[in-house]
C-alpha positions in Angstrom: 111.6 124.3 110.5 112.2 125.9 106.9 114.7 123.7 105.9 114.6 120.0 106.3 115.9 118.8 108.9 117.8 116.1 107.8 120.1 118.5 105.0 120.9 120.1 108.5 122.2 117.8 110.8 125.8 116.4 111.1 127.4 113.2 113.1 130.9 114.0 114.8 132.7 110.7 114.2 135.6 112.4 115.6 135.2 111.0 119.1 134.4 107.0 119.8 134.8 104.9 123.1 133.7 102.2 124.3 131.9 101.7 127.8 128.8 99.5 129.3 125.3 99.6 128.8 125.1 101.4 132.6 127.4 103.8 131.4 126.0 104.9 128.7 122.7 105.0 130.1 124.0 107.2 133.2 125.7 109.5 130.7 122.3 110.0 128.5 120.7 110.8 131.6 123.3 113.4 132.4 123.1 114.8 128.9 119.7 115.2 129.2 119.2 116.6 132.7 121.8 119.1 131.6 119.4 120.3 129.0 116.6 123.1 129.5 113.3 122.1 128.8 112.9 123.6 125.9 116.1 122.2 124.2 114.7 118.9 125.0 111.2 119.9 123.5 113.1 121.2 120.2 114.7 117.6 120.1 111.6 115.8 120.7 110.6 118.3 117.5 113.4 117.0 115.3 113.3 113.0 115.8 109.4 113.8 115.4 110.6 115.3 112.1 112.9 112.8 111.0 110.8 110.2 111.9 107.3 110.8 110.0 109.0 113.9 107.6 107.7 117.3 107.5 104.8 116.8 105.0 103.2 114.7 108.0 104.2 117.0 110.9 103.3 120.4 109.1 99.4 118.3 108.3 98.3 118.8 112.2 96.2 116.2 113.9 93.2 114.3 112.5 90.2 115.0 114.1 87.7 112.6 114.0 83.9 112.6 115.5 82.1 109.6 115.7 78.3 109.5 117.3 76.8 105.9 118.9 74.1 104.9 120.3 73.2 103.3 123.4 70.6 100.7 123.9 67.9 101.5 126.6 67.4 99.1 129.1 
């Protein structure tokens, strides 16, 4: 993502209601079962983003090797 991600997003506080927990939790599962897969992957991208920040994301994995030893019997 070139720019970060957090300049870019916006929160509509346009809209509010109130329902119940089950409500809310039926509608996120709507939301998100009306969403391709990889609309959900680029979500799962951004939180990932927002989360650890871009320097940490853009780094990769840490690979570590580590050798034992067993004791023969």
């Amino acid at each position: 993502m070139a720019d970060s991600l957090s300049n870019n997003l916006r929160v509509n506080r346009t809209t509010f209601r109130v329902c119940t927990f089950q409500e809310a939790e039926r509608e996120d599962r709507e939301f998100w079962r009306s969403q391709t897969p990889i609309e959900r992957l680029r979500h799962v991208e951004q939180l990932r983003e927002l989360n650890y920040g871009s320097e940490v994301i853009n780094a990769g994995l840490q690979r570590v090797l580590a050798v034992s030893e067993r004791a023969r019997s």
